[in-house]
Steps between C-alpha positions, in 0.01 A plus 500: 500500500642836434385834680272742329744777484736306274303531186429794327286587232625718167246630287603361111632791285469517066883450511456182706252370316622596181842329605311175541633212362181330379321814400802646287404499127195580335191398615252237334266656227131441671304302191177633393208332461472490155877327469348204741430171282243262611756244533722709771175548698527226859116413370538414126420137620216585674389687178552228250324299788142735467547568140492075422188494757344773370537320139379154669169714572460647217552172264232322803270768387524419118476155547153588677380718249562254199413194692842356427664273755145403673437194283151451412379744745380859353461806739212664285337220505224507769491159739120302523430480862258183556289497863345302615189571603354290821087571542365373852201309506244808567584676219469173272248516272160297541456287196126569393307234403324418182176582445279337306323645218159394627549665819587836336233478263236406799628797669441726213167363473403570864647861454327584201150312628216737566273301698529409876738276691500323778772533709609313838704679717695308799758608768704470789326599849843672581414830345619846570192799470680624194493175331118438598413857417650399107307207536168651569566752192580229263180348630288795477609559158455167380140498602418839362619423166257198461749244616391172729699474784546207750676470834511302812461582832767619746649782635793680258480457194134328454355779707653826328347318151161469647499850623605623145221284340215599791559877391473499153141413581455212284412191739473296202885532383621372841524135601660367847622172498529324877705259545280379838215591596403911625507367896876432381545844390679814705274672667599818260464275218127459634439813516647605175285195308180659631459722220639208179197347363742233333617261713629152457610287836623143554424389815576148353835607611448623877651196588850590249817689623435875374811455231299197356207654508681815346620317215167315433348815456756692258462204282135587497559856431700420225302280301223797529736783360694563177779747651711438840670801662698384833643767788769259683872443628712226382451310796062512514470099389132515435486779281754416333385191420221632324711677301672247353168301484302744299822527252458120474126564382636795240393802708589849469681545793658775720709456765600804713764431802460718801892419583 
């Protein structure tokens, strides 16, 4: 270590510096920029480097445009996509089934027919006051227009008919089929049948279940009428029953489902 005071510092002079050995000469000419070649540039590689990628792209892009190099596969060309298309059961379609001619012709015929009909209309007892205030209209229509209609006896469906036929005031156009006798009857039903000058009852079958009975009677009503209309769900057996009897003996028929 030496002391402090042992060095001393002399501020450099032009003579000293002029006098230096490695200085003495001339000095080095500073190149411009417009004397520098590419190739004395540190990055010339790196050039060459980007101007070969920059070519790659470029012939990439060609190769696109002209569809070379892709093999059969043409860029303007636009791709089919094929889906498949997967339906669920709901939205399958119902296949309709064929009518015959005679049928279509038979309902023509009743269409176009001037003269009376007679009609038997049968239901469910399950019957919302909507559905047996439609009822009693269709009735009450039927009636006034000169139409026949028959019924049976029950509450629902039975009872909003017979209150459509009672007031178009024809007693004649309204028959009531019972399946058993009156003393079988609903009291309402009672009632109600005090003012039908029609009635038909089978008190052979007093002794019957009511859905025997039931079905003894629709077969009655049916071989009295030409036209069936039928207010039911999918599950009422009896009336449904007579629907598919009264198609068996070539019927009009109409079935309207409550459900």
């Amino acid at each position: 270590l030496f002391p402090v005071s042992s060095f001393s510092f002399v501020a450099p002079t032009s003579s000293s510096i002029a006098s230096a050995p490695f200085l003495r000469g001339p000095l080095p000419r500073r190149p411009s920029l417009t004397h520098v070649r590419a190739t004395d540039s540190p990055f010339a590689d790196d050039d060459k480097n980007t101007n070969a990628g920059d070519r790659d792209i470029k012939a990439a892009a060609g190769a696109l445009k002209g569809g070379s190099g892709l093999g059969d596969f043409e860029p303007q060309k636009k791709i089919p996509i094929k889906r498949e298309v997967i339906v669920g059961d709901p939205q399958q379609k119902v296949k309709k089934q064929k009518e015959d001619v005679t049928d279509i012709l038979r309902e023509l015929a009743a269409i176009q027919s001037q003269g009376p009909q007679k009609y038997c209309l049968l239901g469910t007892r399950h019957c919302s006051f909507l559905h047996q205030t439609i009822i009693e209209l269709l009735a009450y229509a039927l009636v006034l227009s000169g139409n026949h209609v028959y019924t049976s006896g029950a509450v629902g469906t039975h009872a909003a008919a017979i209150k459509g036929g009672l007031r178009a005031e024809r007693p004649d156009l309204l028959t009531v089929v019972l399946p058993q006798s009156m003393d079988k009857q609903p009291p309402e039903i009672q009632d109600l049948l005090k003012d039908v000058t029609d009635i038909i009852t089978m008190p052979q079958n007093d002794e019957m279940s009511l859905e025997m009975s039931s079905r003894i009677c629709n077969s009655y009503l049916l071989s009295q009428t030409d036209q069936l209309i039928s207010f039911a769900f999918h599950d009422s057996t009896t009336v449904n029953e007579a629907t598919k009897e009264a198609k068996k003996l070539d019927m009009l028929v109409t079935a309207l489902y409550l459900d």
